[in-house]
C-alpha positions as CSV (number, residue, x, y, z in Angstrom):
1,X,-28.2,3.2,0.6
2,X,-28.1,6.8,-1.3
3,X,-25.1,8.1,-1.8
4,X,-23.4,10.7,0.2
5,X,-23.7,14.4,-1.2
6,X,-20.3,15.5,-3.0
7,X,-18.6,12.0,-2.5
8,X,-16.3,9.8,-4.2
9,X,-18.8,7.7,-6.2
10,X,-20.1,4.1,-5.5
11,X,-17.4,2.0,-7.4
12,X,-18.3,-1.0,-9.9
13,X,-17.2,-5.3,-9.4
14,X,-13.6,-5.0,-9.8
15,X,-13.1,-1.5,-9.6
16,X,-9.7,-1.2,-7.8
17,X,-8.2,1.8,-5.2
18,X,-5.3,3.7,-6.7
19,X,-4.3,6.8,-6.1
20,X,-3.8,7.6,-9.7
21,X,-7.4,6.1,-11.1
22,X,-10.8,7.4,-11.0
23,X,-13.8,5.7,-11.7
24,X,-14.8,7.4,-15.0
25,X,-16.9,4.5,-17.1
26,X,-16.5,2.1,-14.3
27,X,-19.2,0.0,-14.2
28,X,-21.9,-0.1,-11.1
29,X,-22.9,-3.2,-10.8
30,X,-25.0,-4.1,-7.6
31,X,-23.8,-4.8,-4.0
32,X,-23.7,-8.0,-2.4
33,X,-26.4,-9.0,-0.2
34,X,-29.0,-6.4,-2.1
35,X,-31.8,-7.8,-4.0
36,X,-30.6,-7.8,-7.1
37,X,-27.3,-9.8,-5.6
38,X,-28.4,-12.1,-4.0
39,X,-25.7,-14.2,-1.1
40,X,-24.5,-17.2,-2.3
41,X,-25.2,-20.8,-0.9
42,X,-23.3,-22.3,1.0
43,X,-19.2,-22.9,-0.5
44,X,-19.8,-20.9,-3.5
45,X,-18.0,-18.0,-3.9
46,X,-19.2,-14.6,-4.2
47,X,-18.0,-11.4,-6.2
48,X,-17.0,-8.5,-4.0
49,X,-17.7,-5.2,-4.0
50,X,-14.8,-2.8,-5.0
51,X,-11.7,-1.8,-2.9
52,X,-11.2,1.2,-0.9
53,X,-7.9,2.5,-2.4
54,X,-6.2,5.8,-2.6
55,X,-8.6,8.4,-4.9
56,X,-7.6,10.5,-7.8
57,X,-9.5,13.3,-7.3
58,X,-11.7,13.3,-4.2
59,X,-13.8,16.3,-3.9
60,X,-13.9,17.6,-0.2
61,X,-17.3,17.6,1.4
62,X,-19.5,20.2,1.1
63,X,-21.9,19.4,3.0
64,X,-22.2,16.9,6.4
65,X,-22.6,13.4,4.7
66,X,-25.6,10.8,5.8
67,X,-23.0,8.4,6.9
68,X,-19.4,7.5,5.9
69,X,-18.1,7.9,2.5
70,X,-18.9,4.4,0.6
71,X,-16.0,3.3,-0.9
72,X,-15.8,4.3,-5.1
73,X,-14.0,3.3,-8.1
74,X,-10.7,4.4,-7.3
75,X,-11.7,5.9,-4.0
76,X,-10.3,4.5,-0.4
77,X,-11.6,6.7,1.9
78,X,-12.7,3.8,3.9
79,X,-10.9,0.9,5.0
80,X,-9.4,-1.4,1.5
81,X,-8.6,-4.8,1.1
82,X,-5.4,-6.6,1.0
83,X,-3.3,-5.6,-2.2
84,X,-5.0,-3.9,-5.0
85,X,-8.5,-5.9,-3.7
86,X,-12.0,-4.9,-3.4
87,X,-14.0,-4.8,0.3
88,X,-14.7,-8.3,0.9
89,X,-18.0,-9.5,0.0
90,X,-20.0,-12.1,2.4
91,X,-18.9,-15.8,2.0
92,X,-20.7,-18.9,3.4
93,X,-17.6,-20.5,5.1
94,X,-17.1,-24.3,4.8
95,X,-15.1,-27.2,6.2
96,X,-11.2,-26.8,5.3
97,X,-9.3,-29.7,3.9
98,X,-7.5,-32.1,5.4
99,X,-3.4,-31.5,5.3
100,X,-1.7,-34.3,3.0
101,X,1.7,-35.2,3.3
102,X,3.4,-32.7,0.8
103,X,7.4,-31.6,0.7
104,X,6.4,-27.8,1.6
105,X,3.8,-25.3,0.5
106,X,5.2,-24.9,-2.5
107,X,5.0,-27.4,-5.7
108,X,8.7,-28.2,-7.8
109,X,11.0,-25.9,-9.2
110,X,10.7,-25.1,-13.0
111,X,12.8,-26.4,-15.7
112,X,14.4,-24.4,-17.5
113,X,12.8,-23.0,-21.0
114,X,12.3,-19.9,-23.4
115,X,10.3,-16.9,-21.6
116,X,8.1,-14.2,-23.3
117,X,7.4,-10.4,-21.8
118,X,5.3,-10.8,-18.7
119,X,2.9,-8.0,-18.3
120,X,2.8,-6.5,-15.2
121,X,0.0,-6.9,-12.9
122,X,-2.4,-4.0,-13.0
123,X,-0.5,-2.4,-16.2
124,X,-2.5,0.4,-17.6
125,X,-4.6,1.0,-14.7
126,X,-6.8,-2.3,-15.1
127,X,-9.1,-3.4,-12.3
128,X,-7.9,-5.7,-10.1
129,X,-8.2,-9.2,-8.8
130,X,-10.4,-9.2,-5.5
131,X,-10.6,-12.1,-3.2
132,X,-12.3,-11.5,0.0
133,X,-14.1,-13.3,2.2
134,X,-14.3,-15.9,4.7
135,X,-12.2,-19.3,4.9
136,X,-13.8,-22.3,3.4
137,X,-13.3,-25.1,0.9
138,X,-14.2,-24.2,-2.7
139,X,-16.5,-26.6,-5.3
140,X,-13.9,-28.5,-6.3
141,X,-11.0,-29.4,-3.8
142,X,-8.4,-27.0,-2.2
143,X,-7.7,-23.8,-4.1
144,X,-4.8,-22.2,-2.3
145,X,-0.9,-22.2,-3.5
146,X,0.1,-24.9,-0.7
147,X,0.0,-28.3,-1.8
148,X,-1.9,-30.0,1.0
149,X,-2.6,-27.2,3.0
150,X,-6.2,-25.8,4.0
151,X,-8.1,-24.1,1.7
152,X,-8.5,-20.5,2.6
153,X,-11.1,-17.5,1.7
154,X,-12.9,-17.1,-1.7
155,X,-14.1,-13.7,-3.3
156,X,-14.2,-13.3,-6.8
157,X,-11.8,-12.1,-9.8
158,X,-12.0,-9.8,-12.6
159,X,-9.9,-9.7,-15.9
160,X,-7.1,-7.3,-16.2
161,X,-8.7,-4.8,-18.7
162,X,-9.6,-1.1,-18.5
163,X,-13.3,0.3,-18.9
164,X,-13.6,3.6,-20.5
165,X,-16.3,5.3,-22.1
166,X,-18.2,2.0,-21.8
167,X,-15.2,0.4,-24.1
168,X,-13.0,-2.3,-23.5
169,X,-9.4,-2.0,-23.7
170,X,-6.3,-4.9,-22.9
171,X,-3.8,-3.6,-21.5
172,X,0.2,-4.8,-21.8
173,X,3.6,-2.9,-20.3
174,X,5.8,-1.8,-23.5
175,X,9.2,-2.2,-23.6
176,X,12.6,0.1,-23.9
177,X,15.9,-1.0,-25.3
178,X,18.0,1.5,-23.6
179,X,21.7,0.1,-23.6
180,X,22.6,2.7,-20.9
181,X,23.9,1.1,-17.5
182,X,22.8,2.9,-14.1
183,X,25.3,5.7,-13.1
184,X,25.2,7.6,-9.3
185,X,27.5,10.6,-9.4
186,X,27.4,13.3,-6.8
187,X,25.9,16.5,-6.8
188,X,28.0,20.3,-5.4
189,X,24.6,21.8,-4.7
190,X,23.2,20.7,-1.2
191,X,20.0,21.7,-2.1
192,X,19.7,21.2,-5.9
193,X,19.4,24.0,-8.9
194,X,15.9,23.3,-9.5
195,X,13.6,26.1,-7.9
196,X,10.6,25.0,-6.4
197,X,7.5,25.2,-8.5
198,X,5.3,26.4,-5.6
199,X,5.5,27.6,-1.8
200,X,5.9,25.2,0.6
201,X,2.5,24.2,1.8
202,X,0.1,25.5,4.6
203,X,1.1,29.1,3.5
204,X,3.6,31.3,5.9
205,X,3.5,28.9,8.3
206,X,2.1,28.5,11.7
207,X,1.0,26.0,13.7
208,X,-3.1,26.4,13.6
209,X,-3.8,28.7,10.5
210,X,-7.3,27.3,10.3
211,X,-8.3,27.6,13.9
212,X,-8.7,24.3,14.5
213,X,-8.2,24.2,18.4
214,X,-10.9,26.6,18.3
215,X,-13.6,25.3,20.9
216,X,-11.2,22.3,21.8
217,X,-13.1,20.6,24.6
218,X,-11.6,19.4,27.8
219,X,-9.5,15.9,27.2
220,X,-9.0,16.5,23.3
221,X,-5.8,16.2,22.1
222,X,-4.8,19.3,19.7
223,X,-3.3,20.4,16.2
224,X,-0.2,20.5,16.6
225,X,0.0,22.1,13.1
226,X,-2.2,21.2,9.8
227,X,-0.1,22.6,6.1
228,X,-2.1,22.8,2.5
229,X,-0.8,20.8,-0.2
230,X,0.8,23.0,-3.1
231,X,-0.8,22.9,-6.2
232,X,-1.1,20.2,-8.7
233,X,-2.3,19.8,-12.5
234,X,-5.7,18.9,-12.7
235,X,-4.9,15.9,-13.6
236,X,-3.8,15.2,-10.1
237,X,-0.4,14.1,-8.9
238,X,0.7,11.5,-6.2
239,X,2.3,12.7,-2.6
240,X,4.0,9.4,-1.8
241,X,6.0,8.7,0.8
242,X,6.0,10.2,5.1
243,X,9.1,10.1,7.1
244,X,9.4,11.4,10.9
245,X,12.9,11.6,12.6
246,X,12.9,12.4,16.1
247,X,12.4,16.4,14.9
248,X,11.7,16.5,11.3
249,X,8.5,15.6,9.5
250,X,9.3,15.1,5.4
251,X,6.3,15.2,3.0
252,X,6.7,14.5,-0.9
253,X,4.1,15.9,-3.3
254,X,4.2,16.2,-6.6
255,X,7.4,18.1,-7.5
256,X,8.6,19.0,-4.5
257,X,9.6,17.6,-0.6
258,X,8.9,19.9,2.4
259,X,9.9,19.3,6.1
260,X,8.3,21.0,8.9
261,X,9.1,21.0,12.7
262,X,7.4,17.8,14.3
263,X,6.2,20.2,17.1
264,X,5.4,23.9,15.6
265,X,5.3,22.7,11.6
266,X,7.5,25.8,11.3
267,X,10.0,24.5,8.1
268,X,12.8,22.9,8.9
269,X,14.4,23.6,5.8
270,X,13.7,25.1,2.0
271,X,11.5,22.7,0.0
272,X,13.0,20.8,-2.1
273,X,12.0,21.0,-5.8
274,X,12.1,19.1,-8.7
275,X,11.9,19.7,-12.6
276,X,9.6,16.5,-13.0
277,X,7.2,15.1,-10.8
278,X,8.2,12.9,-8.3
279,X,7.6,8.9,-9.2
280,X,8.5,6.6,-6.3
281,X,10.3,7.3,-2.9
282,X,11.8,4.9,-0.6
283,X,9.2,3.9,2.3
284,X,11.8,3.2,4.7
285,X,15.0,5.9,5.9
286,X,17.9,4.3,6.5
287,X,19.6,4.6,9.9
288,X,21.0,7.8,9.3
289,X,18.0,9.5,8.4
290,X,18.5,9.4,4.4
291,X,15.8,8.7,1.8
292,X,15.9,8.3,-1.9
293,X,13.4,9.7,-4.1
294,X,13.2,9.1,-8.1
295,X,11.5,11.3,-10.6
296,X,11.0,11.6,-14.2
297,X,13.2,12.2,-17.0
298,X,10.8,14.1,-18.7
299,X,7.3,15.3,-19.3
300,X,6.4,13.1,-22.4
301,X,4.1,9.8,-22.7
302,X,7.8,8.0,-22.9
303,X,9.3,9.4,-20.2
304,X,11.5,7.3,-17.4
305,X,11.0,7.1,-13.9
306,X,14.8,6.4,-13.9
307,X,16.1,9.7,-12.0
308,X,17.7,9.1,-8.5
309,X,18.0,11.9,-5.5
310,X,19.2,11.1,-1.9
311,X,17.9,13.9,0.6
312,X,18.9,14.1,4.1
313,X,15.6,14.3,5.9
314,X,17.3,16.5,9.0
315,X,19.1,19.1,6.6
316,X,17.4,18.9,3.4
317,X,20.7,18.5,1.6
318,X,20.9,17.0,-1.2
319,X,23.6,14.0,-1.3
320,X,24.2,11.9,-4.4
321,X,22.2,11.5,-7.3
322,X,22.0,9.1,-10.7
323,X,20.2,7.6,-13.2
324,X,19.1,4.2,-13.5
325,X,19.3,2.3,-16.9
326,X,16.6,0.1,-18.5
327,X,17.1,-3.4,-18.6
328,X,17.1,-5.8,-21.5
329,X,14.1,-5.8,-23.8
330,X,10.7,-5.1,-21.9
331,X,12.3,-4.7,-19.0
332,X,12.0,-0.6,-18.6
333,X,11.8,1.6,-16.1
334,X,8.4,3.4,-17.0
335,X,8.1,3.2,-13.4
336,X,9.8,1.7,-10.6
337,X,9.6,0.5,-7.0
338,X,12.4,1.6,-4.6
339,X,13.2,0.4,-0.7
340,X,15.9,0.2,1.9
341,X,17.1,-2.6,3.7
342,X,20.1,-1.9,5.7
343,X,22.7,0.2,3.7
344,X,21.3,-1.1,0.2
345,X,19.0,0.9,-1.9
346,X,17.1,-1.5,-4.3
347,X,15.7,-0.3,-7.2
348,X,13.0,-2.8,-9.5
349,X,12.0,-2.2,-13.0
350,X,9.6,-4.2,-14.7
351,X,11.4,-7.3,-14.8
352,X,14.9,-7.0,-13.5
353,X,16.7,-5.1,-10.2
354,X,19.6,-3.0,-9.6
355,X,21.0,-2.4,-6.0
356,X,22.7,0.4,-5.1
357,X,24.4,1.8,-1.7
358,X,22.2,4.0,-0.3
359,X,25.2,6.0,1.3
360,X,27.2,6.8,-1.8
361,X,25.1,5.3,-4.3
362,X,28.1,3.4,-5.5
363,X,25.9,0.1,-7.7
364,X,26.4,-2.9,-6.1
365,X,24.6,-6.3,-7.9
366,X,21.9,-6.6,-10.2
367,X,19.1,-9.1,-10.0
368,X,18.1,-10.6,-13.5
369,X,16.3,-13.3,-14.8
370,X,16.9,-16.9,-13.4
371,X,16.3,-20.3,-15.0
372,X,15.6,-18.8,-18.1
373,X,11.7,-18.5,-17.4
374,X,12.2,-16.4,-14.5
375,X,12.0,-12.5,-13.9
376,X,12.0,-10.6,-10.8
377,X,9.2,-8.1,-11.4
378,X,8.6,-7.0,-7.8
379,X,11.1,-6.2,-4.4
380,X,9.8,-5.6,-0.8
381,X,12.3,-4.2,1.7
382,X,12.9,-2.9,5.3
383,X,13.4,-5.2,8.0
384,X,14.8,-7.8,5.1
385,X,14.6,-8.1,1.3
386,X,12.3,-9.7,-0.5
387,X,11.7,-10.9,-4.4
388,X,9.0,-11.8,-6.4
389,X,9.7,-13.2,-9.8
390,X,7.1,-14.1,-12.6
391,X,8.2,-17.5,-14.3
392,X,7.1,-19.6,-17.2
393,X,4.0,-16.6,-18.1
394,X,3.8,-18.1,-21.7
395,X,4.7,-21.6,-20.8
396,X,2.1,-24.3,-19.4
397,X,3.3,-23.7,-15.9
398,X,2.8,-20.2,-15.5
399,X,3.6,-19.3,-11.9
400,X,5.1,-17.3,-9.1
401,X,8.3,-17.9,-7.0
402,X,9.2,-16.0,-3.9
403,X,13.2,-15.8,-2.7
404,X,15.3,-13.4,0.1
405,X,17.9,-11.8,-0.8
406,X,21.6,-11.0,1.0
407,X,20.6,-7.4,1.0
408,X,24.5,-7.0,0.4
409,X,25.6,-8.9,-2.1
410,X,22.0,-10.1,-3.8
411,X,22.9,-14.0,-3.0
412,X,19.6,-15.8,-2.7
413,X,19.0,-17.2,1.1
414,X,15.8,-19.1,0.1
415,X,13.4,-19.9,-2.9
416,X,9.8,-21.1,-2.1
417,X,7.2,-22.1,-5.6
418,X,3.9,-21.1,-5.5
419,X,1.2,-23.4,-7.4
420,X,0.0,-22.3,-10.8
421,X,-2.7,-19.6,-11.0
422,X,-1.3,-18.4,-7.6
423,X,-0.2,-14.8,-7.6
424,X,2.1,-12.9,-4.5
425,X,0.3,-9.5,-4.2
426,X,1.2,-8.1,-1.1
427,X,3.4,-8.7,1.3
428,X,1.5,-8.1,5.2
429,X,4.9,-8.0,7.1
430,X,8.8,-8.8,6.4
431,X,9.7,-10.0,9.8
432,X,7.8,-12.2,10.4
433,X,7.1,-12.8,6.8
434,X,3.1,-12.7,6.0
435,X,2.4,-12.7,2.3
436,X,-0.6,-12.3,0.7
437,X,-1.9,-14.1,-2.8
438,X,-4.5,-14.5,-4.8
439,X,-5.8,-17.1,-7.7
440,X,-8.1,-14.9,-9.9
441,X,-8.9,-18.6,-11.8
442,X,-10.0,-20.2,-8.4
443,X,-11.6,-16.8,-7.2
444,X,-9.2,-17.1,-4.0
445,X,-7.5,-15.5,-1.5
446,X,-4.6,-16.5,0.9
447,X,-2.6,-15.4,4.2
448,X,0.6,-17.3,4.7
449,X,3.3,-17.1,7.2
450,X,6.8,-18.4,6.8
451,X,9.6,-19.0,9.0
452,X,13.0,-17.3,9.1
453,X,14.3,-19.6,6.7
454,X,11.5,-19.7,4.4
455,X,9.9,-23.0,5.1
456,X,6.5,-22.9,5.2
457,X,4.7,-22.3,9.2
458,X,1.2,-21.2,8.4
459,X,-2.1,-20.0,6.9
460,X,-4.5,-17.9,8.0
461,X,-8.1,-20.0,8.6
462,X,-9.9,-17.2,10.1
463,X,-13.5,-16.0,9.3
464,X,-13.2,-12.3,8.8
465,X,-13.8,-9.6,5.8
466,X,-9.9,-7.8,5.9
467,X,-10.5,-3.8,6.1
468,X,-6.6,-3.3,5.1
469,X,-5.6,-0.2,3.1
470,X,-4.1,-0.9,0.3
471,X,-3.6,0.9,-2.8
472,X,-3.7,0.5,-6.3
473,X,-0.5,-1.9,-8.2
474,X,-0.6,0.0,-11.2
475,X,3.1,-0.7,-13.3
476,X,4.4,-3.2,-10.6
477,X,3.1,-5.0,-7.9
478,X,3.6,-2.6,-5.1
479,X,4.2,-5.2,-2.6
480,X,4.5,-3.3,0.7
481,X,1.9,-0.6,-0.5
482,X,-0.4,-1.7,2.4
483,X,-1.8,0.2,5.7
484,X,-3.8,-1.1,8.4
485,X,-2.2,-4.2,8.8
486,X,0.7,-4.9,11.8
487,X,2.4,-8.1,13.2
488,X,5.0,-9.0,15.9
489,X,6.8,-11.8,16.8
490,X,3.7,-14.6,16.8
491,X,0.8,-12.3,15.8
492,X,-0.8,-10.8,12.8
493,X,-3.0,-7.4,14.0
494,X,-5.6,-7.8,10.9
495,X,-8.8,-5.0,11.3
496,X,-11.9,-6.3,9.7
497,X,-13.8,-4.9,6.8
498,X,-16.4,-2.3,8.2
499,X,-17.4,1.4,6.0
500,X,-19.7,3.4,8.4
501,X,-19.2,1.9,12.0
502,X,-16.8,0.1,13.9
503,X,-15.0,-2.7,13.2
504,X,-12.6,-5.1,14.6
505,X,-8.9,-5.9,15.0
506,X,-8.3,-9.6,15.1
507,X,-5.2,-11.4,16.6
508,X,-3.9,-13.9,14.7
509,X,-1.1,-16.3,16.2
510,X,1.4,-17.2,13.1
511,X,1.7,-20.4,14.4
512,X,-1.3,-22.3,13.4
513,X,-3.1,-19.9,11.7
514,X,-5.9,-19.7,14.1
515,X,-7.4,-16.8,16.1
516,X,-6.4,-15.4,19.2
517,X,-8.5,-12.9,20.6
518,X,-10.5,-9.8,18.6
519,X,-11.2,-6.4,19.8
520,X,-14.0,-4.0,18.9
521,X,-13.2,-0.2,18.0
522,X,-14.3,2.2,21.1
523,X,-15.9,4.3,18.8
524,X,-18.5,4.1,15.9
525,X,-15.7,4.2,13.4
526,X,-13.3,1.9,11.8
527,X,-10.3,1.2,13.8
528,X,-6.6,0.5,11.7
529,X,-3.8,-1.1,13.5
530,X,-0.6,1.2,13.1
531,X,2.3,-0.7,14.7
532,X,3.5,-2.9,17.4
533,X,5.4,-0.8,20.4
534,X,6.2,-1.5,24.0
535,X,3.8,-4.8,24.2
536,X,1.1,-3.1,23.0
537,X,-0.7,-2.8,19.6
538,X,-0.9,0.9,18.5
539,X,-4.1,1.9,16.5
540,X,-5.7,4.8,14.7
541,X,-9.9,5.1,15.0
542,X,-10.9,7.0,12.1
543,X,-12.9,10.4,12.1
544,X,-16.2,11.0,10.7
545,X,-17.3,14.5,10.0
546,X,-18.4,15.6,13.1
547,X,-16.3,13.4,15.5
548,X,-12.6,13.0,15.4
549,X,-10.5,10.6,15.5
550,X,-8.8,8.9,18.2
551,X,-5.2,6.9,18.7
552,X,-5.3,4.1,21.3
553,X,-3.2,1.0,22.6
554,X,-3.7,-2.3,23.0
555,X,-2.1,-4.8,25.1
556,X,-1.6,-8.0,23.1
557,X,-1.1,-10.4,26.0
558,X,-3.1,-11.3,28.8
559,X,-6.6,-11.5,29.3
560,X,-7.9,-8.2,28.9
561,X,-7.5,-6.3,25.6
562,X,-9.6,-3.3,26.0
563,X,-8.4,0.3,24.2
564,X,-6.8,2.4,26.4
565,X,-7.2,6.2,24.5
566,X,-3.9,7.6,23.6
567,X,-4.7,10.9,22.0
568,X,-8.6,12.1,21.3
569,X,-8.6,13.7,18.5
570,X,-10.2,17.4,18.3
571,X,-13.9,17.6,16.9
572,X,-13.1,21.2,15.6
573,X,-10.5,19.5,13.1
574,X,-12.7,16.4,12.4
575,X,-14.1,17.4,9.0
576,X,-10.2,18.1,8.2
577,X,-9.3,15.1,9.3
578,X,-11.9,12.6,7.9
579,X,-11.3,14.8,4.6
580,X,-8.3,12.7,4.2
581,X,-9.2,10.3,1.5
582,X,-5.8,9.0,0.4
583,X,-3.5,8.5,3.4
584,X,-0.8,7.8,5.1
585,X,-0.8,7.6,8.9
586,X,2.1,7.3,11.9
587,X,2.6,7.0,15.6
588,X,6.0,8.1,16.8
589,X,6.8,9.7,20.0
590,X,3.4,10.6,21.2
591,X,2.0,12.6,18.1
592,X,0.1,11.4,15.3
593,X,0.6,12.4,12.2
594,X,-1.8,11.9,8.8
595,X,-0.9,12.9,5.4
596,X,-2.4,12.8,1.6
597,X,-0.8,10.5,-0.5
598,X,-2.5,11.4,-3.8
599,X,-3.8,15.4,-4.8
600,X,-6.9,15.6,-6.7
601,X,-5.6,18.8,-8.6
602,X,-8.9,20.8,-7.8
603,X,-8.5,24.2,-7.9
604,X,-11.8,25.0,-6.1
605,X,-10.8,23.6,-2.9
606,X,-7.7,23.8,-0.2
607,X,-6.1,20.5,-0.6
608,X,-4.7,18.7,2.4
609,X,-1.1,18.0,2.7
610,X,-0.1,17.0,6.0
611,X,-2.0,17.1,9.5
612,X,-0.5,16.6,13.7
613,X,-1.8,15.8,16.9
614,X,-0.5,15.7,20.6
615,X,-0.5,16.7,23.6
C-alpha cells in the first residue's frame, strides 16, 4: 500500500508512538503478512508492526488521502497498542496451558540484597517493547508472569536503543544528587506573575471561526466551538492533559493553560502562563475541581521537571505552589509522573515518590526503596493508588512487583511479584484493576485482572489484535497514559486493532478471562470505547477526511448490543477533526470534546488545539 500524500511516515519494527519522537532514521522494515514477511507457522511468534502513538510533528493534510493515515514512527493517528506497543501483528493462536496448582500469580518475594540504578523503561526516547497478537502457547512452555496460569498473546520485542542517522546509541537515565527536600508554599497572585507567551488560542474567540457548520446537513451534530493551538518552537511541545467541569473546559499547551466556555468556547478566564514549558499535569481533578500542573526549572539540557502549580479549573486562580526535591542518587526528577487519588497529590521521580495534599500542598509520606532491591519507579492514580517498583535490575532475579497504597498515609494494602522478565507497562483500569505486561525475552504480552484485595482473578485468553491508544513511556513508565480502553464492574471494553476500516469492541468478563460479546463499528472507521455511563458503553467512531465522526452508546447487557448514534459528527468539520493526530477525547454531559495532546511546531499550518460537538 503507497503511502498517503503529506502523512506521517510508515514507521519501522519497534518504532514506538510518543508524542515527543519522530521517526527520523527509524528503520522501515517490512509489514507483516507482505511478501517479504512472511506469517509465521503455527505458535511462533511474530514481530509487529510499529505502534500508533501520539506524533511529534504531524503535518496536516494537504490533500484528500487514499485511505487512512498508516500509523508511523512516532505517529498515532490511528488506533495504538497497549502501553508504548506497536499495532499487533497476525499470530497463529494455539492451545493454552493447563493451570497447575501455584500459591497466586505471582512467584516469592525477593530477599533482600544490594541494588544498582535501574534505567527507566523507554529512557532517551528508545523504541519500545511490542507484544501483540493473539493468545496461544509459545515454543517452549507458558510465557506469562503467573506461575501456572495460561499462556497469553505473543508479538515480538525490540532492545531499548535509539536509531539515529542510521547509528546506534544505549540509552541510560542520569542521575542528580540534589539534597533539597520538596517544599509547597503559597502564592498572593491568583493568577501568577508570569505573562502569557502567546494569545489564548482560536484567536478573539467565537464559537465557529472557521465556518464549520457551514452546509451542516439535517441530523449532524454541530461545532460547538473549534480554538487554534498557540504557537510552539519548532521543535514541538506537548499539550497534556483535558479537564471538563460541568462549565469549564481547561486545555494545557506548552507554556500556558486556557479555559473556554463548554458551550460558546468564549474564555472563561485569562490563560494562564508559564516561564517554562509545561512537563506533566495531573490526569484526574480532584473533587473540587483543582488540578496540579508541574513545569520546568529551566530551559537547559539539566533542567528539572520539579516545579509545582495548583489551578482552580472554574476560576483560573492560582492556589499553592512548590518545588519538589530529587531523591537519593539517580533518583531525579528530569521528569515526573503526577495523579490524584482522593485529596493526595502523588508525585514519582525516577525511583522514589513524594505525596502531597492536593488542597494545601502540605507533604504528607514519601515512598522509597523497599527491601533493599526495590524502587518504585512508576504510580497510577484516580479511582485508587497504584505502584510499580523495579527490584533486583542487576541481581539474578531481576523483576517487577506491583503494591496499593493508603492514598493517605502511603501504608501498603497489598504486594503481588511478577515472574522474571515480566514487565507492568500499563495499567487498563484501577477499579477493577486490569494491568497490562510484557516479557520482551519471551516476545509476550499479558491482560490480567485482580481482585479488590490484590489476589489474582484473571487473564485475558481472547483472540484479538488490541487497537488501544497509547502513548509513548519516555522517562517513566506512564502507566495510565492509555485511551481507547474502558471497563466496569465485570467487563473489560477492549477495541480491536483496525487502520482504514472498522473495527471491533470486545467484551471481556473479568471473571474468567473469556469473551462476552463483540460489536462492529457502524461506520467504516475505527471505533474507541470512551467510558462506561448509565449501563451503557460510550464510544467515539473516528473521522476520516471526508466523513465525520460519530459518538454512540452501547448497552452492555442483554442480548442486543447494536450502536445507538449519540452525536453525528458534521462532514464540514471532518478534515479538522480527523486532523487530530495526537489526542485526547471526552464524553461528558452530551458534548464531545477532542483535543491535541502534542504540537508539531510548524509554522506553515493552523495547529489544532481543542475541538466540541453537541446538540
Amino acid at each position: 500500500m503507497s503511502q498517503p500524500p503529506n502523512q506521517p511516515p510508515q514507521g519501522g519494527f519497534g518504532a514506538p508512538q510518543d508524542p515527543r519522537q519522530g521517526g527520523f532514521g527509524a528503520p522501515q522494515p517490512p509489514q507483516p503478512g507482505t511478501p517479504q514477511s512472511p506469517p509465521p507457522p503455527q505458535g511462533t511468534p511474530q514481530a509487529p508492526p510499529p505502534p500508533q502513538g501520539p506524533p511529534q510533528t504531524p503535518p496536516p493534510p494537504q490533500t484528500p488521502p487514499s485511505g487512512a493515515p498508516q500509523p508511523g514512527y512516532g505517529y498515532p493517528q490511528q488506533p495504538g497498542q497497549p502501553g508504548p506497543y506497536g499495532q499487533p501483528g497476525p499470530y497463529a493462536a494455539g492451545p493454552y496451558a493447563q493451570p497447575q496448582q501455584q500459591p497466586g500469580p505471582y512467584g516469592q518475594p525477593q530477599q533482600p540484597g544490594p541494588y544498582g540504578q535501574q534505567p527507566a523503561p523507554g529512557y532517551g526516547y528508545p523504541p519500545q517493547p511490542q507484544f501483540p497478537g493473539a493468545p496461544g502457547i509459545p515454543p517452549g512452555g507458558s510465557r506469562n508472569p503467573f506461575k501456572g496460569k495460561p499462556a497469553l498473546v505473543i508479538g515480538a520485542a525490540v532492545a531499548a536503543l535509539v536509531v539515529i542517522g542510521g547509528t546506534v546509541f544505549a540509552v541510560t537515565r542520569g542521575g542528580d544528587d540534589d539534597p533539597k527536600k520538596p517544599v509547597a508554599q503559597g502564592t498572593d497572585d491568583p493568577k501568577g506573575s508570569e505573562p502569557p507567551s502567546t494569545p489564548a488560542g482560536g484567536g478573539d474567540g467565537g464559537a465557529d471561526p472557521e465556518n464549520l457548520n457551514g452546509g451542516r446537513q439535517p441530523g449532524e451534530a454541530k461545532v460547538l466551538w473549534y480554538k487554534q493551538a498557540p504557537d510552539a518552537p519548532k521543535s514541538g511541545a506537548d499539550a497534556p492533559g483535558m479537564w471538563i467541569t460541568d462549565k469549564t473546559a481547561v486545555k494545557a499547551a506548552y507554556k500556558q493553560v486556557f479555559a473556554y466556555n463548554v458551550t460558546d468556547g468564549e474564555a472563561t478566564w485569562e490563560p494562564i502562563g508559564f516561564p517554562e514549558k509545561i512537563c506533566a499535569v495531573t490526569p484526574q481533578k480532584s473533587s473540587d475541581d483543582k488540578v496540579v500542573v508541574a513545569y520546568m526549572n529551566g530551559s537547559s539540557s539539566r533542567a528539572k521537571c520539579n516545579q509545582l502549580q495548583q489551578i482552580d479549573l472554574n476560576t483560573g486562580d492560582k492556589g499553592w505552589k512548590g518545588t519538589v526535591a530529587n531523591g537519593e542518587l539517580f533518583d531525579s526528577t528530569l521528569d515526573v509522573e503526577l495523579s490524584i487519588t482522593g485529596r493526595t497529590l502523588m508525585v514519582g521521580r525516577s525511583q522514589s515518590g513524594t505525596a502531597f495534599d492536593v488542597n494545601t500542598g502540605e507533604k504528607l509520606w514519601d515512598k522509597k526503596r523497599f527491601g533493599d532491591k526495590c524502587f518504585p519507579d512508576a504510580f497510577a492514580g484516580g479511582a485508587k493508588l497504584i505502584a510499580v517498583a523495579s527490584c533486583d535490575a542487576t541481581g539474578t532475579n531481576e523483576h517487577d512487583e506491583i503494591q496499593e497504597l493508603d492514598p493517605a498515609t502511603g501504608k501498603v494494602k497489598w504486594t503481588q511479584k511478577m515472574d522474571k522478565g515480566w514487565k507492568i507497562s500499563r495499567v487498563f483500569s484501577l477499579d477493577p484493576l486490569v494491568v497490562y505486561s510484557t516479557n520482551e525475552d519471551k516476545k509476550a504480552w499479558n491482560i490480567s485482572t485482580f481482585t479488590s484485595g490484590g489476589k489474582f482473578r484473571s487473564q485475558v485468553g481472547v483472540d484479538l489484535d488490541i487497537g488501544v491508544e497509547c502513548g509513548w513511556a519516555i522517562l517513566q513508565r506512564d502507566l495510565g497514559g492509555c485511551s481507547g480502553v474502558a471497563a466496569d464492574a465485570d467487563t473489560l471494553y477492549v477495541p480491536t486493532k483496525e487502520l482504514t476500516s472498522a473495527n471491533e469492541i470486545v467484551a471481556i468478563n473479568l471473571a474468567n478471562g473469556k469473551e462476552k460479546w463483540r460489536v462492529k463499528s457502524p461506520a467504516d472507521n475505527p471505533m474507541l470505547p470512551i467510558k462506561v455511563e448509565d449501563g451503557k458503553l460510550i464510544a467515539y467512531v473516528k473521522a476520516s477526511y471526508d466523513t465525520g465522526g460519530q459518538v454512540v452508546s452501547i448497552p452492555v447487557t442483554g442480548s442486543g448490543h447494536r450502536p445507538a448514534k449519540l452525536l453525528q459528527n458534521p462532514a464540514g468539520a471532518a478534515a479538522i477533526e480527523n486532523g487530530f493526530f495526537s489526542r485526547a477525547f471526552d464524553w461528558v454531559d452530551g458534548r464531545f470534546f477532542l483535543s491535541s495532546t502534542r504540537l508539531s511546531g510548524n509554522d506553515a499550518a493552523k495547529e489544532k488545539l481543542m475541538l466540541a460537538f453537541g446538540k
